[in-house]
C-alpha positions as CSV (number, residue, x, y, z in Angstrom):
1,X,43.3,-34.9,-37.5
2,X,42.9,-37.7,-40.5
3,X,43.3,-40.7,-37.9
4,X,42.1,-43.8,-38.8
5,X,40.3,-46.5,-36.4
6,X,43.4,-48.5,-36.3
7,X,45.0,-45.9,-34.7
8,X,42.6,-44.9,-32.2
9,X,42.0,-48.4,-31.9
10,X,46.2,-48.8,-31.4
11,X,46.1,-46.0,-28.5
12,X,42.3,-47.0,-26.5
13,X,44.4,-50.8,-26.1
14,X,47.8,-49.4,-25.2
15,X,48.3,-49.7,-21.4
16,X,49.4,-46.6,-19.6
17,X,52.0,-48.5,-17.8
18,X,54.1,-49.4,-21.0
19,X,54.2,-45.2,-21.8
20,X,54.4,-44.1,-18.2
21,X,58.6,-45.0,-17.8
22,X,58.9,-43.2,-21.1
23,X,57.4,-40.0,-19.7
24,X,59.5,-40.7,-16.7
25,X,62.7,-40.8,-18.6
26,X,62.0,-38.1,-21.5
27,X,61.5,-35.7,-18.0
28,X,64.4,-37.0,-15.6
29,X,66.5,-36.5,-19.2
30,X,65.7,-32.6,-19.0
31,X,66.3,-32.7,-15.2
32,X,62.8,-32.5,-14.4
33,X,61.5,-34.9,-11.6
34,X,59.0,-37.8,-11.1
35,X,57.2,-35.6,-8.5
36,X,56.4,-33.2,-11.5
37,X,55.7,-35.4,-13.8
38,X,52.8,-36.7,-10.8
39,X,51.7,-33.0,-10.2
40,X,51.1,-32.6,-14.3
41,X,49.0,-35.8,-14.6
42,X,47.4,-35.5,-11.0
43,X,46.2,-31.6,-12.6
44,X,45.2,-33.7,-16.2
45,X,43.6,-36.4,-14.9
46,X,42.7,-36.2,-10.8
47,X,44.7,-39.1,-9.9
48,X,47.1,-39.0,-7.1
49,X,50.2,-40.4,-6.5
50,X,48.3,-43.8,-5.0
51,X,45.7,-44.0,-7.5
52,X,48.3,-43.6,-10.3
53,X,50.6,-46.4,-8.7
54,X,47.6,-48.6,-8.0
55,X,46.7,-47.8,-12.4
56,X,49.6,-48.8,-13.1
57,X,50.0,-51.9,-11.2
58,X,46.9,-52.8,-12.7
59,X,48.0,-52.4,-16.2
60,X,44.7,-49.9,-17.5
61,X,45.0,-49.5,-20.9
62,X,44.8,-45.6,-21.8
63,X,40.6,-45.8,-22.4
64,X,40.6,-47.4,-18.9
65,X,42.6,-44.7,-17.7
66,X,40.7,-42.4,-19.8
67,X,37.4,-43.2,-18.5
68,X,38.0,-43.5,-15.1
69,X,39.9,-39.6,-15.3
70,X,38.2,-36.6,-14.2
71,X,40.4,-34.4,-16.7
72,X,40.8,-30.9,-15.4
73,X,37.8,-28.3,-16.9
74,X,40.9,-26.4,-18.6
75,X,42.1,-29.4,-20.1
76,X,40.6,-27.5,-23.5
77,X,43.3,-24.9,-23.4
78,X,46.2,-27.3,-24.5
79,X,46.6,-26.6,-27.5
80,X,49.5,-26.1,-30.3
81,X,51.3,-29.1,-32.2
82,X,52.0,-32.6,-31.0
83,X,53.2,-35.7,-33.3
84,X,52.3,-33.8,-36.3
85,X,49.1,-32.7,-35.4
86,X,47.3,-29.9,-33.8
87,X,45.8,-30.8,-31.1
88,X,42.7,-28.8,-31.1
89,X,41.6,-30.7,-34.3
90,X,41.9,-34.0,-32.9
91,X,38.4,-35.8,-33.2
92,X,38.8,-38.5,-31.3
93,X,38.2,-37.8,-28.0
94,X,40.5,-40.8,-26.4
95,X,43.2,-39.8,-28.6
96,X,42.9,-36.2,-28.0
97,X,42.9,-36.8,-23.9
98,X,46.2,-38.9,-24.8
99,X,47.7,-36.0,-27.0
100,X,46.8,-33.6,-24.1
101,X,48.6,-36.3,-21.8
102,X,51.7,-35.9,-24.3
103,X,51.5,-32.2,-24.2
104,X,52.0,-31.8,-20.7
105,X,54.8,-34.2,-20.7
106,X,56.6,-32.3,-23.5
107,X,56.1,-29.2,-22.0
108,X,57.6,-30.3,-18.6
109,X,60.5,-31.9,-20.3
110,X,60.9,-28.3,-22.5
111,X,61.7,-27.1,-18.7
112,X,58.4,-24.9,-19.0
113,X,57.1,-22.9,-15.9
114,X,54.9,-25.2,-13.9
115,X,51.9,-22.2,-13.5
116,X,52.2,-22.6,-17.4
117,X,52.2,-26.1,-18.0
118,X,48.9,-26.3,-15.7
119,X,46.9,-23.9,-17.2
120,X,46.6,-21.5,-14.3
């Protein structure tokens, strides 16, 4: 991926709670529910419903959120396209957990099979 530091700059300063009601709507659209959408990041990231609430309450930007992640050990095996770009070639780390992030979201939207969507 041909990012430049403004962009990865753009996404590490973003906060997580101006994205998360997007999520939340792109899903609830495809009549998919918040409590999925919480089982797909809680798998991603570790965070549970409390922790999430209490990240977003806080306002974390996506590093923040990022760094204080422990992102699932198959995290690696999202793959494919996402906003242009394949994933897998993403050298930005940050931007690549945020892409993965997007992936999940996308996929649960598409109305794919949970066991799919989580790697399992």
């Amino acid at each position: 991926m041909n990012n430049t530091n403004t962009h990865n700059d753009r996404i590490a300063k973003l906060t997580f709670a101006s994205v998360y009601p997007m999520y939340l709507l792109k899903v609830e659209k495809k009549g998919r529910t918040k409590d999925e959408l919480h089982q797909v990041i809680e798998w991603l990231t570790g965070f549970d419903n409390k922790k999430l609430m209490e990240l977003i309450n806080e306002k974390v930007t996506f590093e923040m959120f990022f760094q204080r992640a422990t992102l699932h050990p198959n995290a690696h095996l999202i793959t494919g396209m996402i906003c242009g770009y394949r994933i897998e070639d993403i050298e930005d780390t940050l931007t690549q957990k945020v892409r993965y992030l997007d992936k999940l979201v996308d996929e649960l939207a598409k109305d794919r099979k949970m066991e799919k969507i989580l790697r399992q």
